[in-house]
C-alpha positions as CSV (number, residue, x, y, z in Angstrom):
1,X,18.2,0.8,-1.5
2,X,16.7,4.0,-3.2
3,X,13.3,4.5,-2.0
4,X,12.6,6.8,-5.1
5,X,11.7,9.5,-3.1
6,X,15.6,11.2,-3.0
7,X,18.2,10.2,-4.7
8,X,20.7,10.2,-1.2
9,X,18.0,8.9,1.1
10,X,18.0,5.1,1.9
11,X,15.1,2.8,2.8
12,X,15.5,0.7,5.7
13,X,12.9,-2.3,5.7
14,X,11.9,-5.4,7.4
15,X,9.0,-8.2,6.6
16,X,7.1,-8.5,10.0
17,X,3.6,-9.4,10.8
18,X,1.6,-6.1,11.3
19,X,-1.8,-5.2,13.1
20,X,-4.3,-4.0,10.3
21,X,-5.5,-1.8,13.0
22,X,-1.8,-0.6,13.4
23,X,-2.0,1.0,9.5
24,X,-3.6,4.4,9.3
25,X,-6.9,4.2,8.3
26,X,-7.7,6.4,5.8
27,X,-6.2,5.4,2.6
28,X,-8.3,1.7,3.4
29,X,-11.2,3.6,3.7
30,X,-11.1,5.4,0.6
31,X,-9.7,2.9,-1.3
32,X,-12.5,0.3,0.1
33,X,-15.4,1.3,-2.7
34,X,-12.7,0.8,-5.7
35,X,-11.1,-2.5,-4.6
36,X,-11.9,-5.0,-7.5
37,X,-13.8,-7.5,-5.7
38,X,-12.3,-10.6,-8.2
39,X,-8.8,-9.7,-6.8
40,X,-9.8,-10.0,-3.0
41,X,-12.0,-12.9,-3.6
42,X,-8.2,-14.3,-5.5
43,X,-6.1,-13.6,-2.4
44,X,-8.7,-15.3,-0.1
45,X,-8.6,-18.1,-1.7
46,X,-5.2,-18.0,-2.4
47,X,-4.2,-16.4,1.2
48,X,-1.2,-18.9,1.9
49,X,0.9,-17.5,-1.1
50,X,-0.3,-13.6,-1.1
51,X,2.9,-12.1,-0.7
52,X,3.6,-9.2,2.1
53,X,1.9,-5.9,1.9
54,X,4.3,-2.8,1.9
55,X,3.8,-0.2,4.6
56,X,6.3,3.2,5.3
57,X,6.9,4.0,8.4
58,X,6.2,7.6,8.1
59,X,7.0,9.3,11.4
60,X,5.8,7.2,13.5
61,X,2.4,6.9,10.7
62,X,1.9,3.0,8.7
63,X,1.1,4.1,5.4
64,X,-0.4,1.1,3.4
65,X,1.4,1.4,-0.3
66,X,1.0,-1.4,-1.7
67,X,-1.5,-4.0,-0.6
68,X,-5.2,-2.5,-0.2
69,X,-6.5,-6.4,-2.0
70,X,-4.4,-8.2,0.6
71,X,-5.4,-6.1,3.7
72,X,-9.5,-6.2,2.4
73,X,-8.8,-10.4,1.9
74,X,-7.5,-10.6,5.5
75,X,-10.2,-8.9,6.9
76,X,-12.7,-11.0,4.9
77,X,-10.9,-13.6,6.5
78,X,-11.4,-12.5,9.9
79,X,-7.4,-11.9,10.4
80,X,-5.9,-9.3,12.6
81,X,-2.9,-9.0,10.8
82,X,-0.6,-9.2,7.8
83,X,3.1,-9.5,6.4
84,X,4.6,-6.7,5.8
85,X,7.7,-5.3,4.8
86,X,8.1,-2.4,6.4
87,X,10.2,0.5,5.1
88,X,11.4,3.8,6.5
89,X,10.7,6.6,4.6
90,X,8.6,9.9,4.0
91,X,5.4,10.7,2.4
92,X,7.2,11.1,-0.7
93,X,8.7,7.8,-0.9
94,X,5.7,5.8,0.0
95,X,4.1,8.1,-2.6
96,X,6.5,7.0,-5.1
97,X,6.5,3.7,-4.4
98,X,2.9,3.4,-5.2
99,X,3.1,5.0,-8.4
100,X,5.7,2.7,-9.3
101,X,4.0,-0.5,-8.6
102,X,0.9,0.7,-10.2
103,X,2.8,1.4,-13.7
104,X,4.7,-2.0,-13.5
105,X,1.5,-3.7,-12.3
106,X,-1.1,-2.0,-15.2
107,X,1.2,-0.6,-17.5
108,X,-0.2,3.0,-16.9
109,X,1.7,6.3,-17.2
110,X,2.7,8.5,-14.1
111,X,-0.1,10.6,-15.0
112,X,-2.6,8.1,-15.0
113,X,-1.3,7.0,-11.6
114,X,-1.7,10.4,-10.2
115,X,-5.1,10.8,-11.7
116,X,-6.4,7.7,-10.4
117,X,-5.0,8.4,-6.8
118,X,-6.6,11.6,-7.1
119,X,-10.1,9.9,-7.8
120,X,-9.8,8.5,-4.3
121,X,-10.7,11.8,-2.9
122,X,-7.1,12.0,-0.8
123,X,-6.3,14.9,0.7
124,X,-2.4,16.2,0.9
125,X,0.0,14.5,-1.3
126,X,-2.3,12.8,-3.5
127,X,-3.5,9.0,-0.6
128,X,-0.6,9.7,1.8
């Protein structure tokens, strides 16, 4: 599987059940003060069918891609952990993989992606 961020490299990845506390931190933290409130108030009510957040592996590093709702939900709900499919992969490819759910998910451009990551204050490549 292409994990978008080089055409040669190859994602390796695995659904597990993850600490929250494993995840790094600071992507949560700035992401925390633009989560829509509806949408974690959805998947705690709706918990049992919230499918698995996706984390890279980054050297070692869990960066949180796709799933900031889900993780804020499980807190609410006093949980410890989460699914999550983990892949293997660099910055880049976690990178990518976030701008690529956000289009499909909101119908936004690249550009709108990236300006809306930048909004979130992130230092180095743009959250990750």
């Amino acid at each position: 599987m292409d994990g978008g961020g080089g055409a040669d490299q190859t994602v390796h990845m695995s659904v597990m059940e993850l600490e929250i506390a494993a995840l790094a931190r600071d992507s949560i933290e700035r992401s925390r003060p633009l989560l829509d409130q509806g949408r974690v108030a959805y998947y705690v009510a709706h918990w049992a069918e919230a499918e698995p957040v996706v984390v890279f592996n980054v050297d070692g590093v869990l960066l949180l891609a796709d799933g900031h709702h889900r993780v804020a939900a499980a807190m609410e709900l006093g949980r410890t952990s989460v699914q999550a499919e983990v892949r293997t992969g660099e910055r880049a490819d976690a990178l990518q993989f976030a701008i690529d759910h956000a289009r499909k998910q909101r119908n936004l451009s690249r550009q709108e992606v990236l300006d809306a990551i930048a909004r979130r204050g992130s230092p180095g490549a743009a959250g990750f």
